[in-house]
Phi, psi and omega in degrees: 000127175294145173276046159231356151288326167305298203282326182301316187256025151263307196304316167295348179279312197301302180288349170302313172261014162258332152313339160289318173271355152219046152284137149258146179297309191317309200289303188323297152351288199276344150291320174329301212276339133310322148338304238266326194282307206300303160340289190316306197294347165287296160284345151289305181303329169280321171288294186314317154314325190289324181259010133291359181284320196292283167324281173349270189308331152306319190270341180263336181265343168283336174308301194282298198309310168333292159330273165343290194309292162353291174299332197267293180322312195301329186263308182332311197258022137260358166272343170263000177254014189068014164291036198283342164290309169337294163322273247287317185295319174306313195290315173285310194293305160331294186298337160308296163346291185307311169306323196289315188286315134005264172317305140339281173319327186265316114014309188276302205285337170273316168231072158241298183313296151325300166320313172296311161276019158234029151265325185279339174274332161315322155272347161291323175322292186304304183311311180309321155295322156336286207248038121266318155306322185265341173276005174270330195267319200266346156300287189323296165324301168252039129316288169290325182318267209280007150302295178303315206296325186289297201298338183303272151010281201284356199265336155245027142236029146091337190263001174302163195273336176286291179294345175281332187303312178293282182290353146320279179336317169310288181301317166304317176271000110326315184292326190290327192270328173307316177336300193282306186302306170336310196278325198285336177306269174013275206283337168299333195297310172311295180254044152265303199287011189049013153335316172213150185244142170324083196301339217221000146075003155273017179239085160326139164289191178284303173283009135303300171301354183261296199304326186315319197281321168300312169340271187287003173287326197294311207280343149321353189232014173228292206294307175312299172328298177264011149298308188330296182292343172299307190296335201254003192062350162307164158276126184304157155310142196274346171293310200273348186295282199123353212258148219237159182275011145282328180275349170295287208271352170289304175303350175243010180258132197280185164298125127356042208267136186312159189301169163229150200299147179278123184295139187264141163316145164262161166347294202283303188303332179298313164295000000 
């Protein structure tokens, strides 16, 4: 085989199977059946010429009978005025007539016989077409039926080329979003454990965050304490007060009362 035979039967295979995939039955169909209609319409028109052919050749052989009759009158009554060339001549012209009218007749008799067999093909035509039509509409029909029952079919188990698209498209947004929840994970993990710092300085290690959390349980339990003592009528802690422990023992050191005279013996205890 020549490679230019070669090339020849891969290039009709290649266009075979891109024209196969892109006819559709329906549009076929429905040119067939145009073809099919375009035909009818042919042989109809060949019956209607036939039988205008037909008319026609009628109207020319009663036109000519007309004639005849006509010459037969003309030659009696010059054969009855004693006119026998006259007769005779009529009688001759009649017999042309007559031929023509033959001829005619036998004409009329081939297309009324035409006619008749494209009136009959003509209807045979039609029932065929009929009933290519209804079997085109119930083709057609369960064509689209089993397009859908398939794309139906492919859109939920996925391989349709729309739904593989949507679920590439799915999946990339799943992965992309575990990405991201993975790294935010990390990285809380990196400045819990203080790997890494906190630019923006809220983020603590754990014993930072332990003493902190102890800090404030003591002052929450000391500030409960002197609410307690308030209530109880006691004195706050001299810390939690404000009172410095010199203005303390000055408040509590009493008053001074002058000294008193030492009572004198009387006689009798002197003795």
């Amino acid at each position: 085989m020549s490679i230019f035979k070669r090339m020849s039967t891969i290039f009709k295979a290649k266009a075979n199977t891109a024209l196969d995939k892109a006819e559709d039955p329906r549009e076929t169909l429905d040119y067939s059946y145009q073809k099919q209609l375009e035909l009818l319409q042919k042989v109809r028109r060949g019956v209607a010429d036939v039988a205008t052919s037909r008319k026609r050749v009628e109207l020319q052989a009663s036109q000519l009978q007309s004639q005849s009759q006509k010459l037969q009158d003309q030659a009696q009554k010059a054969l009855s005025m004693g006119r026998e060339d006259l007769a005779r001549e009529a009688l001759t012209r009649k017999s042309a007539l007559q031929g023509q009218i033959e001829d005619l007749q036998t004409q009329h008799a081939q297309l009324q016989g035409e006619e008749e067999k494209l009136t009959l093909a003509s209807q045979r035509l039609q029932a065929k077409v009929e009933s290519f039509r209804t079997r085109k509409e119930t083709i057609k029909a369960t064509y689209t039926a089993a397009e859908a029952q398939t794309r139906i079919n492919e859109a939920f188990s996925g391989i349709s080329e729309e739904m593989s698209d949507v679920g590439l498209a799915v999946q990339r947004a799943e992965d992309k979003t575990q990405q991201m929840q993975a790294r935010a994970g990390a990285i809380d993990e990196l400045l819990a454990s203080g790997a890494l710092d906190d630019a923006s300085g809220t983020n603590k290690d754990s014993i930072t965050l332990e003493l902190e959390r102890m800090s404030s349980g003591s002052d929450v339990e000391s500030e409960l304490a002197a609410m307690k003592a308030q209530i109880s009528g006691g004195s706050a802690p001299k810390e939690l007060s404000g009172e410095t422990p010199q203005g303390t023992a000055q408040a509590q050191q009493p008053t001074q009362q002058p000294a008193a005279e030492p009572v004198r013996p009387q006689d009798g205890d002197a003795r």
